[in-house]
C-alpha positions in Angstrom: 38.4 -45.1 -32.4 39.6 -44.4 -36.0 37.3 -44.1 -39.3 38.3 -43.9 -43.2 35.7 -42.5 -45.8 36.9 -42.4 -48.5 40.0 -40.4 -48.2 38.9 -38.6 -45.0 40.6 -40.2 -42.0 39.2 -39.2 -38.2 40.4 -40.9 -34.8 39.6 -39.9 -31.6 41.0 -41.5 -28.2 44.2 -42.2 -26.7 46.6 -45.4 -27.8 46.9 -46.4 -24.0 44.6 -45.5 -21.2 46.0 -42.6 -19.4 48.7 -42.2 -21.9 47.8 -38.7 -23.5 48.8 -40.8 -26.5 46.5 -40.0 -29.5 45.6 -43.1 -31.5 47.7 -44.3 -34.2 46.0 -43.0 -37.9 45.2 -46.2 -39.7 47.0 -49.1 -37.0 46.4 -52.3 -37.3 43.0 -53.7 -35.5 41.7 -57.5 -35.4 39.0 -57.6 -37.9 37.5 -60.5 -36.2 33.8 -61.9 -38.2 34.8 -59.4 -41.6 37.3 -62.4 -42.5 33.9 -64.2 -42.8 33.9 -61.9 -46.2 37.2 -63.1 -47.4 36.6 -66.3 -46.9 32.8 -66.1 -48.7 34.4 -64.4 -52.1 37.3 -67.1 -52.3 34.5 -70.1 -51.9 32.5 -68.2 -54.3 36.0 -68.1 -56.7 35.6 -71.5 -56.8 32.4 -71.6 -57.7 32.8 -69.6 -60.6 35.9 -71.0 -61.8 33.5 -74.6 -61.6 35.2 -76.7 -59.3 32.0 -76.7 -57.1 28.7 -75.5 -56.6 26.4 -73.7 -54.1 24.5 -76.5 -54.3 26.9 -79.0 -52.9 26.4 -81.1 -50.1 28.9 -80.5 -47.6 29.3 -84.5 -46.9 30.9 -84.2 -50.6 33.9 -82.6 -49.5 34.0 -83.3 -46.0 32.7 -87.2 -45.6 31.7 -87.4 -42.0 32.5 -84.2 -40.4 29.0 -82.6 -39.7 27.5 -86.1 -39.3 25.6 -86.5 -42.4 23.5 -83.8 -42.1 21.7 -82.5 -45.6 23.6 -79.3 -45.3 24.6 -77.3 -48.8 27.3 -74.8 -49.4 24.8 -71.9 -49.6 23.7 -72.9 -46.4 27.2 -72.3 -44.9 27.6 -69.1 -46.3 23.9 -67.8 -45.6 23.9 -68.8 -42.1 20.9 -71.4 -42.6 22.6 -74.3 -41.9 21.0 -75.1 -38.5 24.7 -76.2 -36.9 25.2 -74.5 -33.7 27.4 -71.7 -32.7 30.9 -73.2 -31.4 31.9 -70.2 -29.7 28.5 -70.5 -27.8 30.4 -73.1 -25.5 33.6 -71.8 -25.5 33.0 -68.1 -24.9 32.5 -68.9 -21.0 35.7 -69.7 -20.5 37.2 -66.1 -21.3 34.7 -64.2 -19.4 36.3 -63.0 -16.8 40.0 -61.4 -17.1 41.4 -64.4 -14.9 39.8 -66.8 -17.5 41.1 -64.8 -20.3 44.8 -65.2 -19.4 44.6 -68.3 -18.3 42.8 -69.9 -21.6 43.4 -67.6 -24.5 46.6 -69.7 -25.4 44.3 -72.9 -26.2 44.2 -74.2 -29.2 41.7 -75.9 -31.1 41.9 -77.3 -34.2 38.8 -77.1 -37.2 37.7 -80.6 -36.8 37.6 -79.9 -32.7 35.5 -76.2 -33.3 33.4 -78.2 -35.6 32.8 -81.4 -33.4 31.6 -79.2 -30.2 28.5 -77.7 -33.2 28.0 -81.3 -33.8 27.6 -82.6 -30.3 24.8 -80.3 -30.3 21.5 -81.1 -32.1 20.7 -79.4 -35.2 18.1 -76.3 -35.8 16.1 -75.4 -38.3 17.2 -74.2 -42.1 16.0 -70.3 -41.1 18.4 -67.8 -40.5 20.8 -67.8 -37.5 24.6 -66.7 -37.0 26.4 -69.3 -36.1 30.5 -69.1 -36.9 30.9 -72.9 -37.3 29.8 -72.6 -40.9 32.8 -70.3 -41.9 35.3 -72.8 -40.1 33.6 -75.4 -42.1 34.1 -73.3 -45.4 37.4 -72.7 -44.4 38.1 -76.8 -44.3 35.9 -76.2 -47.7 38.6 -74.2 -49.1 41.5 -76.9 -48.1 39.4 -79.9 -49.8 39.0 -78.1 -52.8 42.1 -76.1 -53.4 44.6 -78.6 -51.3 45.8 -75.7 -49.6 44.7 -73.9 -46.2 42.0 -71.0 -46.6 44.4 -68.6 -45.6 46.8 -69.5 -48.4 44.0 -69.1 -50.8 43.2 -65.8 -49.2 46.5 -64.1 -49.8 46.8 -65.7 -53.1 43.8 -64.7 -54.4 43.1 -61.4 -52.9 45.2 -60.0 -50.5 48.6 -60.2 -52.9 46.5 -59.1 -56.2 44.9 -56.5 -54.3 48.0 -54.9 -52.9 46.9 -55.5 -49.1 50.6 -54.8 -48.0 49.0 -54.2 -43.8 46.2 -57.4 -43.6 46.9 -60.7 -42.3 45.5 -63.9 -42.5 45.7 -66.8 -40.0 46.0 -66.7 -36.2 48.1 -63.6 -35.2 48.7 -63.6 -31.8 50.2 -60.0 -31.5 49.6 -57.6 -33.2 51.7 -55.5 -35.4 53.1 -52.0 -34.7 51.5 -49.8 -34.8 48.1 -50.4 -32.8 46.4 -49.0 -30.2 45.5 -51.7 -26.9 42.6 -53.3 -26.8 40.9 -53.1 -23.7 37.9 -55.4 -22.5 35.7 -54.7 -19.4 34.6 -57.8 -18.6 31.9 -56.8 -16.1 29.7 -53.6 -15.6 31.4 -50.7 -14.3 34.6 -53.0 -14.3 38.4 -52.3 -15.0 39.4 -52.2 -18.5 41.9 -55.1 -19.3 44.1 -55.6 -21.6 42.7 -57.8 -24.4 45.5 -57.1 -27.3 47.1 -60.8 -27.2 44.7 -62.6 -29.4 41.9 -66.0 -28.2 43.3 -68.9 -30.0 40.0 -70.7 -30.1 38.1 -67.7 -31.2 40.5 -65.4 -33.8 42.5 -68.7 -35.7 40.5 -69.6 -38.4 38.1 -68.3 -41.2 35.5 -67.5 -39.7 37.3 -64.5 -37.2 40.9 -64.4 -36.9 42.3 -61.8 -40.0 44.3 -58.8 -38.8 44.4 -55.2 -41.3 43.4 -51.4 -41.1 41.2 -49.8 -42.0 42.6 -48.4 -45.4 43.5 -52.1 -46.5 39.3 -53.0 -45.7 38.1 -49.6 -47.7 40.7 -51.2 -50.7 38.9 -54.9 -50.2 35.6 -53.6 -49.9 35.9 -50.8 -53.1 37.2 -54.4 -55.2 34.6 -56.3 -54.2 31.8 -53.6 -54.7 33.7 -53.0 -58.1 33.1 -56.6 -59.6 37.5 -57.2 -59.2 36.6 -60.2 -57.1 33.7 -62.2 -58.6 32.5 -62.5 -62.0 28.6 -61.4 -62.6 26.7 -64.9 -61.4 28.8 -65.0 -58.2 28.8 -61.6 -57.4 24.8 -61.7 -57.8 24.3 -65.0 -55.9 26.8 -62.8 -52.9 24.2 -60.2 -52.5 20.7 -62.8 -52.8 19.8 -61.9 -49.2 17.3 -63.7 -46.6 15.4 -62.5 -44.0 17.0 -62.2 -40.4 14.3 -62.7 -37.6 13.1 -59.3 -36.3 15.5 -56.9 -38.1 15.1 -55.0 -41.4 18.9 -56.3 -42.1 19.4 -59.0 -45.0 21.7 -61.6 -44.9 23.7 -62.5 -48.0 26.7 -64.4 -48.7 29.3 -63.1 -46.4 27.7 -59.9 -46.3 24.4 -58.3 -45.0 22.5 -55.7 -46.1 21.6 -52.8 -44.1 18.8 -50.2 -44.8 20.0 -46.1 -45.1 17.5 -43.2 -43.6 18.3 -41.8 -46.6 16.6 -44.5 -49.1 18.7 -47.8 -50.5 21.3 -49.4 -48.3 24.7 -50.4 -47.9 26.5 -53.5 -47.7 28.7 -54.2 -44.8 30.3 -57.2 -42.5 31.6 -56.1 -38.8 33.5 -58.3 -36.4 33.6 -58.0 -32.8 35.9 -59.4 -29.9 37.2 -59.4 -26.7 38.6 -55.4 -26.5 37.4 -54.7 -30.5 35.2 -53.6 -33.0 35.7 -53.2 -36.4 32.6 -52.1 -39.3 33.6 -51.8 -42.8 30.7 -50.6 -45.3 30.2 -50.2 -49.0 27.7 -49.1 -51.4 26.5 -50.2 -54.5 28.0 -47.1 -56.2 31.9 -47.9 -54.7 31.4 -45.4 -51.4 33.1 -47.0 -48.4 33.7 -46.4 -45.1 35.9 -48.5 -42.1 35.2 -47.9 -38.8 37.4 -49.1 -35.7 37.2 -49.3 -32.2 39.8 -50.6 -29.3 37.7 -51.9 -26.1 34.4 -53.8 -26.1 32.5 -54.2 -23.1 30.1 -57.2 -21.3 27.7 -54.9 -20.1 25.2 -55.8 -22.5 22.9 -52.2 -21.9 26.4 -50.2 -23.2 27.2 -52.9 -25.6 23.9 -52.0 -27.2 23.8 -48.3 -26.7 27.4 -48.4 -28.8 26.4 -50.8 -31.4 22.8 -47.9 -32.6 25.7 -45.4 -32.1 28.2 -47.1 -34.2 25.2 -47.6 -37.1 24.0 -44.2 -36.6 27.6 -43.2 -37.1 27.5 -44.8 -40.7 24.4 -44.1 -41.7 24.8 -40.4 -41.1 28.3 -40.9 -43.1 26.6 -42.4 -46.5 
C-alpha cells in the first residue's frame, strides 16, 4: 500500500509476495472507477463551453442506443439513470483465477457494454451505481467532440495539467515501476496474480485509466482549485443526492463523504480485480491518494478493509 498527503509519502508492503522487496514510492496503480471523474469534468467542459446541456436527452446524441428511454445527461453523471450495471453480468466470468486468464483478453466494444444494460429492464430515477452511464458518457464525449473520450481526456487535462505518469484508454500492462496486483479469489484462497488488465472491465471511461498517486493529488488539487470548470459547472459537480442508507452524497463524478471532525471531503475510489485506489480532496485544496495492490472476494474482509481504508482518510484530514 502507498499514500500521498500532501507532500508526505508512506508505503508499507512488499512489491512481490515473498520478495522482501519494499513497494515502489509513487508506481503506477490502475485507478479503475476514479476515471469516472475525468470523464465527468470533460462532459461538464462541454457543458460550459455550450455545446450541450445537463439537461439533454441522451437519444439526442446517441439515437437509438439506450432504446428511447427518457434518460438526461445529469442522469448519467449522477447515477439516476435507472440502466443497469453491465459489469453485473460480466463480472462472473472472472471469478475464479481459471476464468480470469481464460477471459480477461475479451473485448467488448461501447455499444456491446451498453446493449447487455439495455437487455435488462430499466429501474427507477433514485440513486444507484451503475458503470454503464460513464461508458455511455464516454460515447457522449465522441458525439460531441468527434474524437474518443480518451483523446479529450489527455487534451484537456492530462497534457495542460502536466500528468507526465497517467494514462488513458485500455492499458493492458502496466508501466514500470508497479508493484503486482494480487487477487484472492475465494476466502482463505491463494493470492493470484491480477496485474494484466480485464478488457471488458478496465477499457473505457467509466474504469480503465492508469497513474500514481502524485499525478491523482495534482488532478484532484486542479479540480478543487476551479483549473478545471468554470463556477456553474463546478457548482452543478458538487449538487449531491441522496444514496440509500449512507450518509455519503453523490455528485457529478464525485461523492461526498462526511469527516468526524465536522464538514467533509470530496473523493472518487476505484476498485478491481488485485486493486484499490482512493483519492480525496477538500474544499480548502488538502488531498490525499491512497493505494493498495490485492483485493479480495471474501466479502467479510472486503468490508473490514474498506471502514479501514475510510478510517485511514478520515483520521488523515
Amino acid at each position: 500500500m502507498t499514500s500521498v498527503l500532501a507532500r508526505l509519502e508512506t508505503r508499507a508492503g512488499v512489491q512481490v509476495v515473498r520478495s522482501g522487496r519494499d513497494v515502489p514510492y509513487d508506481p503506477y496503480l490502475r485507478i479503475g472507477s476514479t476515471t469516472k471523474t475525468f470523464t465527468a469534468v470533460v462532459v461538464l467542459q462541454l457543458v460550459g463551453e455550450g455545446r450541450l446541456t445537463l439537461d439533454d436527452p441522451v437519444e439526442r446524441w446517441l439515437p437509438g442506443v439506450v432504446g428511447g428511454r427518457p434518460i438526461s445527461v445529469r442522469q448519467l453523471l449522477q447515477h439516476t439513470s435507472g440502466l443497469c450495471d453491465y459489469s453485473s453480468d460480466l463480472i462472473g466470468d472472472y471469478a475464479t483465477p481459471e476464468g480470469y486468464l481464460r477471459e480477461r483478453d475479451r473485448p467488448y466494444t461501447p455499444e456491446q457494454l451498453v446493449a447487455i444494460s439495455v437487455s435488462h429492464p430499466p429501474g427507477g430515477t433514485g440513486w444507484a451505481y451503475s458503470n454503464t452511464n460513464y461508458v455511455l458518457a464516454g460515447m457522449l464525449i465522441e458525439a460531441v467532440t468527434g474524437r474518443g473520450w480518451a483523446r479529450e481526456v489527455d487534451a484537456r487535462i492530462i497534457g495542460p495539467l502536466g500528468l507526465r505518469h497517467t494514462r488513458t484508454g485500455y492499458v493492458r500492462s502496466l508501466p514500470a515501476p508497479h508493484a503486482i496486483n494480487y487477487m484472492q479469489f475465494a476466502p482463505g484462497g491463494p493470492l493470484v496474480d491480477t496485474t494484466i488488465a480485464i478488457r471488458g472491465l478496465d477499457s473505457d471511461a467509466d474504469g480503465s485509466m492508469v497513474s500514481t498517486a502524485s499525478d491523482l493529488n495534482r488532478f484532484f488539487a486542479a479540480l478543487a482549485g476551479g483549473r478545471l470548470l468554470k463556477p456553474a459547472q463546478q457548482a452543478q459537480m458538487r449538487t449531491v443526492v441522496a444514496m440509500p442508507g449512507s450518509a455519503t452524497r453523490s455528485g457529478l463524478g464525485l461523492f461526498w463523504y462526511p469527516l468526524s471532525c465536522g464538514g467533509g471531503c470530496w473523493r472518487h475510489g476505484g476498485t478491481g480485480f488485485g486493486y484499490q485506489a482512493e483519492p480525496a480532496f477538500t474544499d480548502d485544496g488538502r488531498r490525499l491518494a491512497v493505494s493498495v495492490f490485492t483485493n479480495t472476494g471474501d466479502p467479510e474482509l472486503a468490508e473490514n478493509r474498506q471502514r479501514l481504508l475510510d478510517d485511514l482518510i478520515d483520521h488523515a484530514f
